[in-house]
N, C-alpha and C positions, 0 to 999 in steps of 0.2 A: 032396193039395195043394189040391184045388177047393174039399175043405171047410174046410179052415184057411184060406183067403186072405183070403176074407170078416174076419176074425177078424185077423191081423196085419196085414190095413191100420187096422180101429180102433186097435189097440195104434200102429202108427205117429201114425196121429190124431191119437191122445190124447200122444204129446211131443213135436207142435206144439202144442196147444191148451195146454197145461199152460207151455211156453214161452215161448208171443207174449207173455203181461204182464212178462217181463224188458226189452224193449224201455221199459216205462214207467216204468222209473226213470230214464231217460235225456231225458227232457224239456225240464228247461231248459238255453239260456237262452230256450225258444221257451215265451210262454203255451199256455195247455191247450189253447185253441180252435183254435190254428195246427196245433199239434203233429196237434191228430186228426184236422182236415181232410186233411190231408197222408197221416197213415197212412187213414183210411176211405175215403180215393179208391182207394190203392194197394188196401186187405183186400176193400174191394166192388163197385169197377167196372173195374179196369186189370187186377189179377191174375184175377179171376174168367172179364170177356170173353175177354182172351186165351186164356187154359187149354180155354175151350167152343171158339172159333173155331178153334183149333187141332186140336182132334178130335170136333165134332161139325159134321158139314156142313153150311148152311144156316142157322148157329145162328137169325138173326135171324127167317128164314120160319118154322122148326120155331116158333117161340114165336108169332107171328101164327098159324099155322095151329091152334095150341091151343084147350081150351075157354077161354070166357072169363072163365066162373066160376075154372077151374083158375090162369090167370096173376092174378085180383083177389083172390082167397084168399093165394097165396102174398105177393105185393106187401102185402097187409092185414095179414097177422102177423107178414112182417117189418119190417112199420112200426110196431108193439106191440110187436114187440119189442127196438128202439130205445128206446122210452118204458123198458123195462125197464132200460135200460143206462142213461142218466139217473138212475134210482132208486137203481141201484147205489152212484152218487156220491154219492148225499143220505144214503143210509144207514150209512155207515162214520163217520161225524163223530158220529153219534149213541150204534154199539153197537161201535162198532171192526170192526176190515177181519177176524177171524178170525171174528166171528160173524154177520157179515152173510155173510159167504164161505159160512160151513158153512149158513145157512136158506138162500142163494138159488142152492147147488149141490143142495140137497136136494131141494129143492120144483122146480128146471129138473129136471133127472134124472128124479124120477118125473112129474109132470103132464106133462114134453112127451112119455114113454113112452105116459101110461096112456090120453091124449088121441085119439094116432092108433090105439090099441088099440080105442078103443072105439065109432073110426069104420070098425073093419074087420067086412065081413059075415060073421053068425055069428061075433065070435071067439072067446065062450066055449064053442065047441064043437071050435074046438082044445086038440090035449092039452098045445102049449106055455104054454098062456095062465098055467093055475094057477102054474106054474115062473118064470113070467116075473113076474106078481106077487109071490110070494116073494122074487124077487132086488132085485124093487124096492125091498123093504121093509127086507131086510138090507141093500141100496145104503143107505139112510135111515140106520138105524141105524151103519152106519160112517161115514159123513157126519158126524154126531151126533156119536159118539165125536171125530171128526178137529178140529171145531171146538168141542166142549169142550178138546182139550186146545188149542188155541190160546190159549182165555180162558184158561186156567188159566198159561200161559207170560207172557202179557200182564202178568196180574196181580204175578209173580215180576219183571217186569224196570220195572214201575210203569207199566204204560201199561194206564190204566184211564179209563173212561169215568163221567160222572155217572150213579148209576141213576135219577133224577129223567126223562131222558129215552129210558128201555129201550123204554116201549112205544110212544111213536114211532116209533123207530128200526127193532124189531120189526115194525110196522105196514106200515113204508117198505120193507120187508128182504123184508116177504111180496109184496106186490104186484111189486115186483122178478122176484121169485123164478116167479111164478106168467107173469110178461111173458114173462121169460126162456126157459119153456120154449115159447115161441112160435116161434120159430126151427125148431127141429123140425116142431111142427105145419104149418108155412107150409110147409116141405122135403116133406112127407107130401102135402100138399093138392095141392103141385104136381106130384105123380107122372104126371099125366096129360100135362103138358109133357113129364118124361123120356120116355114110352113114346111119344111123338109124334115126337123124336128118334132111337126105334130104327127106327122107322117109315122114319124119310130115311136110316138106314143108320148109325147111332152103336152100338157095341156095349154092351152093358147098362151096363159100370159107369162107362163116361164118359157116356151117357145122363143123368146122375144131373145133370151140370157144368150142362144146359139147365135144371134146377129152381132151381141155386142161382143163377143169373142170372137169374132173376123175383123170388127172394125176395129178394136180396140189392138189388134196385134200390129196392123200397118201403123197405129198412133203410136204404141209403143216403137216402135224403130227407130221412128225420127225422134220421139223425145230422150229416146236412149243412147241413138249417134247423136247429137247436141250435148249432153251433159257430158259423152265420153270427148267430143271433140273439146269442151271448155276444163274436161280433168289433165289433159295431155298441152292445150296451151299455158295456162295456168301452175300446171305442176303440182296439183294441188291434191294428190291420192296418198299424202300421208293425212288431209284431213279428215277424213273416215278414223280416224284414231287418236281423236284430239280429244283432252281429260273432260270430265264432264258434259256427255254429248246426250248422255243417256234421254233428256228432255226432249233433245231437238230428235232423235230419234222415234220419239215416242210419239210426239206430233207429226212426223213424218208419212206417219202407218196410220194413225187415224184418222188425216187426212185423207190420205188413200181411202181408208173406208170409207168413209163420206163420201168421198167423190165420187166413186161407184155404185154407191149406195144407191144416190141420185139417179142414175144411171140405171141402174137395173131396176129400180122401182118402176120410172117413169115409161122405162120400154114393156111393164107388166100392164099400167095404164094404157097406155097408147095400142097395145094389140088388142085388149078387151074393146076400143074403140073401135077397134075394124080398119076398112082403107081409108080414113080421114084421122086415122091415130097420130101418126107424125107430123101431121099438118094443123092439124089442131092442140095437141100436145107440149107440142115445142116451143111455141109462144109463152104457153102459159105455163111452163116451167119456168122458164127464163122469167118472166114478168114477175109469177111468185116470188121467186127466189130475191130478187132484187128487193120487193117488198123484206124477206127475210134478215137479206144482208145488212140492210137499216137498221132495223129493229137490233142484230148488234151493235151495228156503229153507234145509237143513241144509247146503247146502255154503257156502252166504255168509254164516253162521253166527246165523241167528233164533234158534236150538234150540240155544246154547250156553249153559251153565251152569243149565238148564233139563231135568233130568234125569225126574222125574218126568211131565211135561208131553210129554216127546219118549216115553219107555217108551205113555202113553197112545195117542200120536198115532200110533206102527207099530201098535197095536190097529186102531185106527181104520181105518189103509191094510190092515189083514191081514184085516177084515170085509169092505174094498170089493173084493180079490181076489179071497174066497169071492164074493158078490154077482155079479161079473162070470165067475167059471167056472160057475155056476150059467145065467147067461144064455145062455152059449155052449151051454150044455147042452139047452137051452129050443128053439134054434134048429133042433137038430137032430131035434129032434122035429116042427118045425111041418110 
């Protein structure tokens, strides 16, 4: 069970993380800016602090007592990788939401893997490493497949984009994608905070909760200056008080939980793994989750009448589960 647990809390993880975006169809009648304030308070400073304060003692010393390179690294990349989520938005108008989805799960997925891999001492002289790159790559490649067949689905129901502005869109989609996997890295950089927390008596995989509370505070900034800099262009802070919002409210917050959720599970997983946690982890968070996201879109029916395009896209999911038993495979080697 010691060694599987590691492993069914990502699979947990990942149907949160693959979840929390049903909450954002529920939006209006609150503009966008209200709506995220709302949920980004609850996903990265109300859910997060409680869940540490609750099982790691001290939280607020254990993090002053840290290095302080360890708490401005984490705070740095998850303020990079805010900028990424931004990007997100600007890039689906240009190549639509299945292609920008499949580059900026591909390129998160493997660079926030290969990132902290490569910040590990000696890691090519683990025998996981070789295994762990391979999975990366088939992770890619079923990515690839999942949002081709997307476009290919798009195309069938007429939702198609000008190709006039692909490699913008492209351009926006990479840089995203490459932000994206910051999140991770920031989680990895701040390892020195969780072990600072086992230190005051937190057990290894709530230890993890003290990292994503540094890294999620630099995310929160930026996701916070953006929605206040778009409430002030916009004008739009009487919409927080628009009649029947209560829904979009309600979505808002449980969004947040999810999102976090994610988040602090997978960082419970990932410490129990040891030093090949975030490297191994983060793939197969993301890979899962994408599998899970499906699994909603066919039930509220994206993928109907869209037969070919859906036979493509379990290809796709059927690559990202070799991918991900491959990693778990990896782990037990390191």
């Amino acid at each position: 069970m010691e060694i599987l647990l590691p492993f069914l809390l990502v699979i947990l993880a990942s149907f949160f993380q693959g979840s929390f975006g049903l909450g954002m169809k529920y939006m209006e009648p609150l503009k966008w800016e209200s709506w995220w304030i709302i949920h980004v308070t609850v996903a990265m400073i109300i859910f997060p602090i409680a869940w540490a304060i609750a099982v790691v003692p001290d939280l607020f010393q254990i993090i002053s007592n840290a290095p302080d390179k360890a708490v401005f690294l984490g705070m740095l990349f998850g303020f990079l990788w805010g900028v990424g989520g931004i990007l997100f938005g600007k890039s689906v108008p240009y190549i639509g939401l299945s292609l920008t989805y499949g580059i900026v799960m591909g390129l998160a997925a493997s660079v926030g893997s290969i990132i902290p891999l490569l910040q590990v001492e000696d890691a090519f002289s683990n025998p996981a490493t070789t295994y762990v790159l391979i999975a990366v790559i088939i992770m890619l490649v079923g990515v690839a497949v999942t949002a081709k067949a997307g476009i290919e689905r798009d195309k069938l129901t007429g939702d198609t984009n000008d190709p006039s502005n692909m490699v913008k869109g492209i351009s926006i989609a990479v840089s995203c994608g490459v932000l994206s996997a910051l999140l991770n890295v920031g989680f990895a950089n701040a390892t020195p905070v969780a072990l600072e927390a086992e230190k005051m008596g937190a057990i290894t995989r709530n230890s993890s909760l003290a990292a994503w509370v540094v890294v999620l505070m630099g995310a929160f900034i930026m996701n916070l200056g953006y929605a206040l800099f778009l409430l002030f262009k916009n004008k739009s802070w009487g919409s927080f008080k628009v009649p029947a919002s209560g829904n979009a409210y309600k979505w808002a917050i449980l969004a947040g939980l999810f999102w976090f959720a994610a988040l602090g599970i997978y960082g419970q997983g990932s410490a129990l793994m040891g030093t090949m946690g975030p490297i191994i982890g983060w793939p197969m968070l993301l890979g899962l989750s994408l599998i899970i996201s499906n699994i909603w879109a066919v039930r509220s029916g994206e993928w109907k009448n869209a037969k070919k395009p859906f036979q493509l896209m379990l290809m796709g999911l059927a690559i990202i589960i070799l991918a991900s038993g491959l990693l778990g495979y990896s782990n037990m080697l390191s």
